[in-house]
Phi, psi and omega in degrees: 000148191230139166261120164257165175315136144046034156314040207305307205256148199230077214251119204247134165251094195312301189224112159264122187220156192310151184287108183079103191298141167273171174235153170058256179265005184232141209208133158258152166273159202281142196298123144316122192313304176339294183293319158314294165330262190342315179260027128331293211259287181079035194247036180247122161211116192183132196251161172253150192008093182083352211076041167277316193263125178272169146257268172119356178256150168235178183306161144290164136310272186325138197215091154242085190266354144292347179261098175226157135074021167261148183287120193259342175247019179246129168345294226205153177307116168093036167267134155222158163290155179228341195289342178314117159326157176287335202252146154198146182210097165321327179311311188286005178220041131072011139176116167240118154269180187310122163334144186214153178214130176287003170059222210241021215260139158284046162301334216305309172292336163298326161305326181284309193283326151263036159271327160286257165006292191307302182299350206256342206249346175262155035258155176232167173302332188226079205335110192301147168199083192249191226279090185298312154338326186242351150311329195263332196269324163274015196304314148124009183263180225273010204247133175305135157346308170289351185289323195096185195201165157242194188256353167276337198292280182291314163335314197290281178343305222262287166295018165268295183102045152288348194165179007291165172218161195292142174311311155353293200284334198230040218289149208267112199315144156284323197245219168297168193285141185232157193273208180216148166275211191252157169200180192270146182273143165285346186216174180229142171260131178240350168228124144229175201217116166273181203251138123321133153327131152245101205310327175278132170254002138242059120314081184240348172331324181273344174281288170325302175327306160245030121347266163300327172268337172239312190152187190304177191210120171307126172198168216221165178178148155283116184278113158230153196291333158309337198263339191269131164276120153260007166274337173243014193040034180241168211207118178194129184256093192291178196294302105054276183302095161331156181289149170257163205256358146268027200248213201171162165263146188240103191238160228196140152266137178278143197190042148142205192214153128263107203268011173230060173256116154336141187279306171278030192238023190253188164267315159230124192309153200273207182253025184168179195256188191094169136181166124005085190283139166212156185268128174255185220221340204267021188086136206267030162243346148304144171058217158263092160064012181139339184249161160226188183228141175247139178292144170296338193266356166323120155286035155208333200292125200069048170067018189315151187307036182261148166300345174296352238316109199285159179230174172207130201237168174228133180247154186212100153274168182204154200275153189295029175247009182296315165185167226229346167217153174232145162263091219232157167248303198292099187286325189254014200012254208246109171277318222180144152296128191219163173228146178247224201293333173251149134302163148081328189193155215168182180191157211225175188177144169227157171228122189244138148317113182260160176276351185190177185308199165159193181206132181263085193244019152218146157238157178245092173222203206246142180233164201224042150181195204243167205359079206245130154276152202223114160295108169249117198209130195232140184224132179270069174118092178278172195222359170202093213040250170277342226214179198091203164074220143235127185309115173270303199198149186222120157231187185215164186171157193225123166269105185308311186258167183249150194139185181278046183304153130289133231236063190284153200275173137333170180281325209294292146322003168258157208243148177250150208197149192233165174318125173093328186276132175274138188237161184242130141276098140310108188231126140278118152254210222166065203275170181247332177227337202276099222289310205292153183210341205263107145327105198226115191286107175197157170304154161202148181250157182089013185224268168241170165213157186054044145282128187246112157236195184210169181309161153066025181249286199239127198227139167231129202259132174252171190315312168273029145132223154330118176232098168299123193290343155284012195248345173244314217218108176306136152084021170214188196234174163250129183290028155281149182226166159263127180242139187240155165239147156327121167251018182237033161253100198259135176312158161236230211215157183199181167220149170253145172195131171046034178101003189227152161288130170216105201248157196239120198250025159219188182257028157285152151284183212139174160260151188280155178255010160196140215224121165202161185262161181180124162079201178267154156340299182268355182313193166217127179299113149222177183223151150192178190257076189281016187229006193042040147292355174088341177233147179286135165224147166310171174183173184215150188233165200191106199017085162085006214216123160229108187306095222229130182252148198230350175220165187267050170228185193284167161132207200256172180273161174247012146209152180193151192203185205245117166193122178104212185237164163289344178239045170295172169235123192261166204225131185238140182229162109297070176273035168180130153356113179097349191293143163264113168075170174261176186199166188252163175187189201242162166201126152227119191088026199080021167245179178219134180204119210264196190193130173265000188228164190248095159183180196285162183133184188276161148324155167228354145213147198218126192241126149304101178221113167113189188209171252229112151106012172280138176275128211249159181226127176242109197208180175231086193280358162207038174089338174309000179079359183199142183288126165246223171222172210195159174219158205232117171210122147072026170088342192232120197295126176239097173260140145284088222289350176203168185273073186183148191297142163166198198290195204256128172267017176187120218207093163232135159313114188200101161115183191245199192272318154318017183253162198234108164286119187232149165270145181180130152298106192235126197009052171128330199209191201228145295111149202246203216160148188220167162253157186192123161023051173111338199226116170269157205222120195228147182229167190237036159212194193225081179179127175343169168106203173286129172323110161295344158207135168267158170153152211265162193172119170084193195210161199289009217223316165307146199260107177287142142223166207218151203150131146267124192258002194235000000 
């Protein structure tokens, strides 16, 4: 009998079988065996050392004992690096965050899982540090804190956009366990990426890989205390040795390697030197400050081959200004692996309803084996199951890892939706080894419940077409999601006058709604969203030197560098697809010298547009997702579709030559606008004619400004 963790209830489950028999063309894969046992016996309860230490992992459902022994940064099955240092220690590049302790609670995995996240998310000015609590307590499956978790626990939890949320907001108990509310996530995870299995146990390439390339790595093992040397702070169970039946499963971040860590530094030598620098959950008075080293010959450990299958993950995060809704049915995400009318390759599909105006500019789901070509196709008021209607956009891309991804379309391929319209996601895959392919969210007891669905949500297609899953499997989903941005969150409006801010959070008159001082008199006032928060703050630009602000309040700047002269026009853009937050750059004499970073250094692209005493512009005038530049001469819009010298792509009259030209963000795109003695004047198109809206704000002497402030 194998013990997992802190197990309180003694619960006997005669067969575990998928929730809803499958029929015809759709098959479920066979249960991981592990997860059968476990809801069998279901009798652990047992703390590690001495029962000082909790543990917390329990088996998974999910069973791919075939996706083993592949190379994830290698061309082809058996590439290995030979270039990997013998030594890497994340620690020494600043990120790791700090050892944390789960006290006697079965939390570990939630501690393994931002143990990864925090790292994969450094090095930052400000150390990631979220609510492992409220991870444990919203995850939504059926199980008590004491119960344990998996790393599919957190995948569900994480791809919901439940979190993370910060430790601050949610602290981790001193005492008895406390419950949690719901909060907006600080970040959004768009990737994790699960390991293959390995037959070899030094085969680490793939552990090493992302390591290096990303950050720490979620990983699993059987704890038992025999097996911990504390003279050596090391940990190694050989293959051999049966689970002793007070030990538990454990899950831990990985946060480097030694590959000449001695063979006798064990309890028992191992068949070779190396191991595993790891973080452990247990406090920084544990182990070395927190840490130990695992044999590369551990039996289980870093997915090593067994049917129990301990996993090991990479979490990837982004920041939440990435996109502003997700569209989802799998509240609980992926129970099971499923096959239709082929093995190996098929298309799964969901239809969602939008809530509002938006851009369909990702989609998210789970892939169940490595280097799958993959087909994404969106259809708008689809009109015969997911597909009809009309085709908006088809791409195509092959996903290298196995795991949950995210998938941003081209600019070309985002689809824009109104209020009310039903839209499609559509997936073709293509697994190379794997039978099962369709994600599929549904009960199982003693794992999740109160799962609900209703027609016309999740489609799976078989040899007579189009199948709605709920007419096969009652009551569960397809794990695709949608991700959206807002086109109907429009900028508003502010002034600078004498050193102080008064920013407006509609485009009315009024009084301001929020007043604070920043810089002098003589600065030139500018905003942008320099953290990719999704909100504009303020900054000043002040002889050659620019002063960057990270909240809309009084204080010191949280950045500031030396860039252009003194007598520049500082300029703040999104200049490039994909930019995380804006950045600055300048025009003078009729040039442009844009910057991709807010910091000191050369131009990275520098152009001729406009002439010399022309007010230079910056906007994204048709929705493309990225700023370009404009010129204000004489009462008259000279815009410009792309950051490079040439004619003008759009050239109208608007406002007068003494006017002070302003941009706001209007559905989807950018728009001009003028200040005039007090009074802005905003139009919701880039074309001659009447002002769409007036009102009065400020005084004739003030500097507009422009921004989402809220």
């Amino acid at each position: 009998m194998i013990l997992f963790c802190f197990l309180l209830l003694l619960v006997l489950v005669p067969a575990v079988q998928a929730a809803g028999a499958t029929a015809d063309e759709l098959h479920a894969a066979p249960l991981n065996p592990e997860f059968i046992r476990y809801m069998k016996e279901k009798t652990y309860d047992s703390h590690a050392q001495d029962g000082t230490h909790g543990l917390g992992l329990i088996p998974s459902p999910i069973y791919r004992p075939e996706i083993k022994d592949f190379q994830m940064f290698g061309s082809n099955v058996g590439d290995r690096y030979t270039n990997y240092p013998a030594t890497f220690d994340l620690r020494t590049s600043g990120k790791v965050s700090p050892v944390k302790n789960q006290g006697h609670f079965g939390t570990c995995w939630a501690f393994a899982t931002y143990g990864s996240l925090e790292s994969t998310l450094m090095p930052v000015a400000t150390t990631p540090d979220f609510s492992e609590k409220n991870l444990a307590n919203l995850a939504g499956f059926v199980y008590t804190v004491n119960d344990g978790g998996t790393m599919w626990m957190s995948i569900a939890y994480l791809t919901r956009w439940n979190g993370p949320v910060n430790e601050s907001t949610d602290p981790y108990p001193t005492g008895a366990w406390t419950t949690s509310g719901t909060y907006p996530p600080v970040k959004h995870v768009q990737n994790i990426v699960l390991f293959p299995t390995r037959t070899n146990r030094t085969d680490n390439d793939n552990i090493k890989g992302a390591l290096t390339r990303w950050g720490a790595v979620y990983s699993s093992f059987y704890w038992g205390d025999e097996f911990y040397n504390a003279t050596h702070t090391s940990y190694y169970q050989p293959e051999s040795v049966p689970d002793p039946v007070d030990g538990g499963g454990h899950a831990v971040t990985i946060v480097g390697w030694d590959d000449n860590y001695a063979a006798t530094n064990f309890t028992t030598t191992t068949a070779g030197p190396g191991a595993w620098i790891v973080k452990n959950s247990w406090g920084a008075g544990w182990g070395a400050d927190g840490y130990f080293y695992m044999s590369y010959y551990d039996k289980y450990f870093g997915s090593a081959f067994d049917y129990k299958t301990y996993e090991s993950a990479t979490v990837l995060g982004e920041n939440s200004s990435n996109y502003d809704t997700v569209y989802s049915y799998d509240k609980l995400g992926e129970v099971n692996d499923y096959s239709g009318a082929t093995v190996k390759t098929g298309s799964f599909a969901n239809v969602f309803t939008a809530n509002s105006s938006e851009t369909i500019k990702a989609v998210g789901f789970y892939t169940t084996d490595l280097n799958v070509p993959t087909t994404i196709s969106i259809y708008k008021n689809p009109t015969s199951g997911p597909v009809g209607g009309t085709l908006k956009a088809t791409f195509n891309t092959t996903l290298p890892y196995m795991g949950y991804n995210t998938i941003e379309l081209p600019l070309s391929q985002q689809v824009p939706v109104t209020t009310g319209d039903r839209f499609s996601v559509v997936v073709q895959v293509t697994n190379p080894t794997n039978n099962y392919y369709i994600p599929i969210e549904e009960n199982l007891d003693g794992y999740t419940s109160g799962i609900v669905s209703q027609p016309g949500q999740g489609y799976t297609l078989e040899s007579g077409g189009w199948t709605d899953l709920k007419t096969k499997i009652n009551n569960s989903h397809v794990c695709v999601k949608a991700y959206t941005r807002s086109t109907a969150t429009n900028s508003t409006v502010g002034v600078f006058r004498s050193g102080v801010f008064y920013l407006k959070d509609s485009n009315s008159a009024g009084n301001a709604d929020n007043t604070f001082v920043y810089g002098a008199v003589t600065d030139v006032p500018i905003t942008g969203d320099w953290t990719g928060q999704g909100k504009d703050t303020a900054g000043i630009f002040r002889n050659g030197t620019f002063f960057l602000r990270n909240s809309n309040t009084a204080g010191n700047a949280d950045n500031s560098f030396a860039y252009g002269a003194a007598g520049d026009s500082p300029l703040v853009g999104h200049w490039t697809t994909g930019q995380t937050g804006d950045s600055v750059g300048v025009f003078r004499s009729g040039m442009f010298f844009l910057k991709n970073s807010n910091s000191a250094g050369n131009a990275d692209n520098t152009f001729t547009y406009g002439a010399t005493g022309d007010t230079p512009l910056v906007g994204d005038w048709t929705g493309q997702g990225k700023d370009t530049v404009g010129v204000f001469r004489q009462g008259v819009f000279y815009l410009r579709n792309s950051n490079s010298a040439g004619n003008a792509d759009n050239v109208f009259t608007y406002g007068a030559a003494t006017d002070i030209p302003v941009i706001w963000h209007h559905d989807g795109n950018d728009t001009v606008g003028v200040f005039r003695s007090g009074t802005f004047y905003l139009k919701n198109d880039n074309s001659a004619g009447n002002a769409d809206n007036v009102f009065t704000y400020g005084a004739a002497t003030d500097t507009p400004l422009d921004g989402k402030w809220i």
